[in-house]
C-alpha positions as CSV (number, residue, x, y, z in Angstrom):
1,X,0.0,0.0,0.0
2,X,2.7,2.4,1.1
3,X,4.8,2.0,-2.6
4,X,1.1,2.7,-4.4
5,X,0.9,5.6,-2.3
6,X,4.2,6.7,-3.1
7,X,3.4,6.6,-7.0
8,X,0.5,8.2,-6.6
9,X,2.4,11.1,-5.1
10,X,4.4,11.3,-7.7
11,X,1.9,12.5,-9.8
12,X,2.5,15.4,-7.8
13,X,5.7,15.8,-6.3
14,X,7.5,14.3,-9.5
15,X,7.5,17.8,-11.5
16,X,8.5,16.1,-15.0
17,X,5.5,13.5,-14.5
18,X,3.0,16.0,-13.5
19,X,3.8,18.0,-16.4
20,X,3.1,14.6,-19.0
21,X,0.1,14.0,-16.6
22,X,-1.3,18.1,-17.8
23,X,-0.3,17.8,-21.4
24,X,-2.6,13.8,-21.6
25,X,-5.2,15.6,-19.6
26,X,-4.8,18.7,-22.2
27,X,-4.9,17.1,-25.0
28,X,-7.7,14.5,-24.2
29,X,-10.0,18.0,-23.8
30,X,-8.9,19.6,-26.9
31,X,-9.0,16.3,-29.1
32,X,-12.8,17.2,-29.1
33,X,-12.2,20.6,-30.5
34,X,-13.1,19.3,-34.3
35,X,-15.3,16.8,-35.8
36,X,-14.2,15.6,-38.9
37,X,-17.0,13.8,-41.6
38,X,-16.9,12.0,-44.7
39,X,-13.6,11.4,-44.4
40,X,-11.6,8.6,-46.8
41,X,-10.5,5.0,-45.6
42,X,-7.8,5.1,-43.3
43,X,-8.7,8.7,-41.5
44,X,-10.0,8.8,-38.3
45,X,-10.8,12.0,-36.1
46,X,-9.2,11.1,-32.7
47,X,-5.8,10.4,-34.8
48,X,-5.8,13.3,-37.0
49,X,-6.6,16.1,-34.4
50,X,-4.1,13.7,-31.7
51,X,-1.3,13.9,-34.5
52,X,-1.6,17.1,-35.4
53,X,-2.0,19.1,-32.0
54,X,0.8,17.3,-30.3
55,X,2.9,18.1,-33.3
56,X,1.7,20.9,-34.7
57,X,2.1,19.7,-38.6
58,X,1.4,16.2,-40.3
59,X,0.6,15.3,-43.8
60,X,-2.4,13.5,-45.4
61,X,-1.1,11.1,-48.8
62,X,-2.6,8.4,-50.5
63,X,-1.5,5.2,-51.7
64,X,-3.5,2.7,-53.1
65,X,-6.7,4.0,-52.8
66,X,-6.0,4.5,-48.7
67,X,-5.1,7.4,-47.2
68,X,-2.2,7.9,-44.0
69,X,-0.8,10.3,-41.8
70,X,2.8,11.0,-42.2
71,X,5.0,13.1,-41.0
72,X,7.9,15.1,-43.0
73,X,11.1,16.5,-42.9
74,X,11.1,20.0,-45.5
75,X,13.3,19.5,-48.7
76,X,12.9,20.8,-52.1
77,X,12.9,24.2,-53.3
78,X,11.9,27.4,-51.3
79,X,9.2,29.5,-52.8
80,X,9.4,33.7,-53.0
81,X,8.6,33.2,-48.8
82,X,10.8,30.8,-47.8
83,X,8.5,28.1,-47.8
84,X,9.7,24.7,-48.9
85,X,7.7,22.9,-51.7
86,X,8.7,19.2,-51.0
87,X,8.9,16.6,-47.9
88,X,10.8,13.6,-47.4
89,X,8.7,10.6,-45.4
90,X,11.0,8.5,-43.4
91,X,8.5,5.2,-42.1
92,X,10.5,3.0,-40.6
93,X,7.3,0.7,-40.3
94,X,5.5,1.6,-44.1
95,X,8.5,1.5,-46.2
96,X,6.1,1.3,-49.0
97,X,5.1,5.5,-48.4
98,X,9.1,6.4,-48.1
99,X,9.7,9.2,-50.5
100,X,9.6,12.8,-51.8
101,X,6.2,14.4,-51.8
102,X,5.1,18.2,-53.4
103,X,2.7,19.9,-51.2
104,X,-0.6,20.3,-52.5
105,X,-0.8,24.4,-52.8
106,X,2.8,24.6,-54.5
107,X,1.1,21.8,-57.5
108,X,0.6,24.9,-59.9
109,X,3.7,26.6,-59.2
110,X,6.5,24.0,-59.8
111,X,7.3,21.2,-62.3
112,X,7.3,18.1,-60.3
113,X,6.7,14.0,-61.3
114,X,6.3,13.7,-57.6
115,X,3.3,12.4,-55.6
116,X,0.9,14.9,-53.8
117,X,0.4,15.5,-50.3
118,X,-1.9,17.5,-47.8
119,X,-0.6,19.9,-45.3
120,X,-2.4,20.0,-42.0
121,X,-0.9,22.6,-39.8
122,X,-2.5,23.3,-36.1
123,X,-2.6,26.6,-36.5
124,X,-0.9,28.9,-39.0
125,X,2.6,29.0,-37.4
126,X,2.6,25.1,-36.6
127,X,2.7,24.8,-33.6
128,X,1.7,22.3,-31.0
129,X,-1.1,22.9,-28.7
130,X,1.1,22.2,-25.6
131,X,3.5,24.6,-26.4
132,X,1.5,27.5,-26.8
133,X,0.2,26.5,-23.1
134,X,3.2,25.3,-21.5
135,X,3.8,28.2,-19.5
136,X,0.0,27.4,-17.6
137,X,1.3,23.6,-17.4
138,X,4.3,24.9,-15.7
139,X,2.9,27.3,-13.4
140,X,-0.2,25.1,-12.2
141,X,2.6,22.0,-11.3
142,X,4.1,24.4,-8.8
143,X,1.1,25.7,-7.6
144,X,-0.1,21.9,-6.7
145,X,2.8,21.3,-4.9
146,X,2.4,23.9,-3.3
147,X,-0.7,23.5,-2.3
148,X,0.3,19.5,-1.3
149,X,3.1,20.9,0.9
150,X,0.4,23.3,2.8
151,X,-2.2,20.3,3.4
152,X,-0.1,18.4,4.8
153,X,1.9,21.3,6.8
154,X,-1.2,22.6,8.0
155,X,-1.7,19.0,9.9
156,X,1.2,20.1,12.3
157,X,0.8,23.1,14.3
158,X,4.6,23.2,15.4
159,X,8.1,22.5,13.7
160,X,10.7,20.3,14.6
161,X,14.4,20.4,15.6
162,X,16.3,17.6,16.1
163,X,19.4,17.3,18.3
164,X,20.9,14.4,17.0
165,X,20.8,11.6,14.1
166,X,18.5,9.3,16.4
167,X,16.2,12.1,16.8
168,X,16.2,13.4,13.3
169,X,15.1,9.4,12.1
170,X,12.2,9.6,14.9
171,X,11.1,13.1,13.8
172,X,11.2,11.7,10.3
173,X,9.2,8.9,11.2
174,X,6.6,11.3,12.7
175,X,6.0,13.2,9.6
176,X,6.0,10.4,7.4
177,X,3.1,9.2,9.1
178,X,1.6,12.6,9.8
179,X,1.8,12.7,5.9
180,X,0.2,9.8,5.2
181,X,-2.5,10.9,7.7
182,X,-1.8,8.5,10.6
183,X,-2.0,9.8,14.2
184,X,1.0,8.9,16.2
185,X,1.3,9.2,20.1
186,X,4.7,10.5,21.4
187,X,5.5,8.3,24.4
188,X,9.3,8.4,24.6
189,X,10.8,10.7,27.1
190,X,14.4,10.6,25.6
191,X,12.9,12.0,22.2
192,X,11.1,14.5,23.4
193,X,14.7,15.7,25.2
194,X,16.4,15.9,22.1
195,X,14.3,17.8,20.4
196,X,12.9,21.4,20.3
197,X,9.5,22.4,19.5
198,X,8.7,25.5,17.8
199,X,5.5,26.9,16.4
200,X,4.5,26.8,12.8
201,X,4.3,30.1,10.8
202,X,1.3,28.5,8.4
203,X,-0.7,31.2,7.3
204,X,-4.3,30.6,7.6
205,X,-5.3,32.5,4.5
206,X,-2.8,30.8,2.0
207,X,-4.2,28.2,1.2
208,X,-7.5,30.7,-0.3
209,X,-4.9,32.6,-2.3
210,X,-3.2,29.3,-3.5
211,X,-6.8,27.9,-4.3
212,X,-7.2,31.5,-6.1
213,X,-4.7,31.2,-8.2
214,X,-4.8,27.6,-9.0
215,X,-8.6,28.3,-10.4
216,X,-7.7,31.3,-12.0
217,X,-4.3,29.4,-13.9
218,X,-6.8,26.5,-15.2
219,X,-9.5,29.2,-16.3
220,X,-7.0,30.4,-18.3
221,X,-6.0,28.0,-20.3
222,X,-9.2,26.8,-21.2
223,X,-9.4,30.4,-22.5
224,X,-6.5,29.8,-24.5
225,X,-8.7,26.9,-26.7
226,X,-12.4,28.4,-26.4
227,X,-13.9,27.7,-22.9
228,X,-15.3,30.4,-20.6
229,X,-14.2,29.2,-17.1
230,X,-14.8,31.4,-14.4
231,X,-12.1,32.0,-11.9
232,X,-13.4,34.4,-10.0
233,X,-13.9,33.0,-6.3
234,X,-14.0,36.5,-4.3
235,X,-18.0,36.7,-5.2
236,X,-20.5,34.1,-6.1
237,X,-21.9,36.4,-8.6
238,X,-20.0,38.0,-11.5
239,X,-21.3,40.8,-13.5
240,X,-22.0,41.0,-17.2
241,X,-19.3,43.4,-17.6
242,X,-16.8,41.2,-16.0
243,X,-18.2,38.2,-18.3
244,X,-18.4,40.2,-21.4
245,X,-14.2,41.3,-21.3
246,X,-13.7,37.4,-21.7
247,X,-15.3,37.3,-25.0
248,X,-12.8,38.2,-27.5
249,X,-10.5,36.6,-26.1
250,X,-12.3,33.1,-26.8
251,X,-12.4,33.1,-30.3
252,X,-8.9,34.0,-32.1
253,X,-6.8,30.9,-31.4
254,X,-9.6,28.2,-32.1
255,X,-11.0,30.1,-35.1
256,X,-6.9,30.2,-36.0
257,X,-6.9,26.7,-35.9
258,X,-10.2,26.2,-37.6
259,X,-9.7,28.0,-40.5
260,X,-6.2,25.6,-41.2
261,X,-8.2,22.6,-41.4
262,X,-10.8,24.3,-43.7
263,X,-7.8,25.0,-46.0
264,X,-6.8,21.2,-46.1
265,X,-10.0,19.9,-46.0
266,X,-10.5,22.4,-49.7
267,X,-6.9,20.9,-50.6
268,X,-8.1,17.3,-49.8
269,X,-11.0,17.6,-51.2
270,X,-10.0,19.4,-54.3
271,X,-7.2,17.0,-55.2
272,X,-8.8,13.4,-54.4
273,X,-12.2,14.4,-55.2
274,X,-13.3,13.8,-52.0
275,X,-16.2,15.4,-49.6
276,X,-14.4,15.9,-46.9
277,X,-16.0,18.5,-44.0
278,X,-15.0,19.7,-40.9
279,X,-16.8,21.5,-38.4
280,X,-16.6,22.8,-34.8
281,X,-17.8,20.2,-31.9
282,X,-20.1,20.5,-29.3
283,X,-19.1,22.8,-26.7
284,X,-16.7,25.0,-28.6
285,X,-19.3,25.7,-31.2
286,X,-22.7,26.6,-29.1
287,X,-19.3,28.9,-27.5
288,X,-18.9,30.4,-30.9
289,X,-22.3,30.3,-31.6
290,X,-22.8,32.0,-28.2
291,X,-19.9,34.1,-28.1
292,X,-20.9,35.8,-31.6
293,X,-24.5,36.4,-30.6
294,X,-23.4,38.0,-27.7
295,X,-20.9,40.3,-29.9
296,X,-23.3,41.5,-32.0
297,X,-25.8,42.0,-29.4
298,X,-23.4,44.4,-27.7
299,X,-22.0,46.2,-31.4
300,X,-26.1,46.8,-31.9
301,X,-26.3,48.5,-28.7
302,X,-23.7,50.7,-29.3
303,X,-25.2,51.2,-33.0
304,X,-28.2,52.2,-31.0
305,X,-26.9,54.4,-28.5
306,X,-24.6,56.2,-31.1
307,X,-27.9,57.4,-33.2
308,X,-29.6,58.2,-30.4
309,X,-27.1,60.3,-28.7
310,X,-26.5,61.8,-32.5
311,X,-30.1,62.6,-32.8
312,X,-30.2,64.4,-29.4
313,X,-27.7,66.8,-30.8
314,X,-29.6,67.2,-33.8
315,X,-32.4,68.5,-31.8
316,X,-30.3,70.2,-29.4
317,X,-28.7,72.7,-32.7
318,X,-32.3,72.8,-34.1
319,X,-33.4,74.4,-31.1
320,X,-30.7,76.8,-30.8
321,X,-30.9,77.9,-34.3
């Protein structure tokens, strides 16, 4: 029981694990970003959108009538912006798709017998979904331990100084079971003589502020890929004011990423003749939906209060002339 424990602390405590443990957790939320219909044999939602947001690019090619996701090292020649026209597939496990490929939106622009393939890109710098959040990932694994460290602090009301090496294995002893939340009775004199007791300086409210920041960190990043979370935990009610400055700041990065695989799925379908769609999935979409309505709600309003306050001062100069 005690090694389980000890794993599942590690969850915590083990900074490089907890990280893995936010990115899976990530990534298992924002695989349901997209929905993905009609597509050809061999596609699959979960493995496109898992490929390409933990990678930030892949490639779509077809081979015999089935299509695969591959990923590419640039080659070839470079456009008037830098932008390479070819990739090279390296599969150590489909040897069969090893080769140079053009990418489908340079087909018009260079001479080439090779085959074609589909750019995906995340969003339109290429970049993996983790890394544009890895700063929240970081900063929410320190606040949980942190937090951990307070818990299990805030179970002892004093510190501990030990005198010698026999005392310093009995204090030990004492907070490992005080950690695993075991109550332990001091009965031996001799360890109470070589050791001093001092209080704890615990602050009472930390553990609000840490709890406050935690929720705010996590509200965040689900900005960051479309969700309104609140984070406010000062006031059980928050205005629509407060609600309404979170709203812009929903849609650029999802509508970023949208728009990229509206540009393959035209590619895909233009070069396969293929009916290919993609579309927005549950929650982020009533979000969009939502979000917009609420937009142009507010841009009415002002509409409305600009022509009213204009027509005021129309009657205001009529009267004075």
């Amino acid at each position: 029981m005690a090694k389980n424990n000890f794993l599942i602390e590690t969850f915590i405590t083990d900074k490089n694990k907890s990280l893995n443990n936010y990115k899976k957790g990530l990534l298992l939320r924002t695989n349901q970003i997209f929905t993905w219909e009609n597509l050809p044999s061999g596609l699959k939602t979960s493995q496109i959108e898992f490929l390409v947001q933990s990678s930030g690019r892949i490639y779509i090619i077809e081979n015999n009538g089935k299509f695969y996701l591959v990923s590419g090292s640039d080659c070839g020649k470079q456009n008037a912006y830098g932008e390479f026209t070819d990739i090279q597939v390296n599969n150590p496990y489909v040897i069969r798709l090893n080769g140079v490929y053009t990418k489908s939106q340079f087909i018009d622009d260079v001479e080439t017998k090779n085959k074609i393939c589909i750019e995906l890109k995340n969003n339109y710098l290429g970049l993996p979904i983790i890394e544009l959040l890895s700063h929240y990932a970081v900063l929410i694994t320190e606040c949980e331990i942190t937090l951990r460290s307070y818990i299990i602090n805030s179970r002892n009301i004093f510190t501990l100084v030990a005198g010698d090496q026999k005392a310093v294995r009995n204090c030990e002893m004492f907070l490992e079971k005080l950690k695993n939340g075991d109550l332990t009775i001091l009965s031996d004199n001799s360890f109470l003589e070589t050791i001093k007791i001092l209080p704890s300086s615990v602050s009472g409210d930390l553990i609000y502020k840490l709890l406050e920041v935690l929720q705010y960190l996590k509200a965040s990043a689900l900005h960051e890929v479309g969700i309104n979370a609140n984070y406010d935990l000062k006031r059980t009610i928050t205005t629509k004011t407060e609600s309404d400055l979170n709203l812009d700041y929903l849609i650029p990065l999802v509508d970023n990423m949208y728009r990229c695989r509206l540009e393959t799925v035209s590619e895909l379908n233009k070069h396969f003749n293929l009916s290919v769609d993609c579309d927005l999935h549950s929650t982020w979409l009533n979000e969009k939906l939502k979000t917009e309505s609420e937009l142009h709600n507010d841009d009415n309003e002002k509409i409305l209060q600009t022509d009213q306050t204009e027509q005021t001062i129309n009657e205001h100069i009529k009267e004075i002339v």
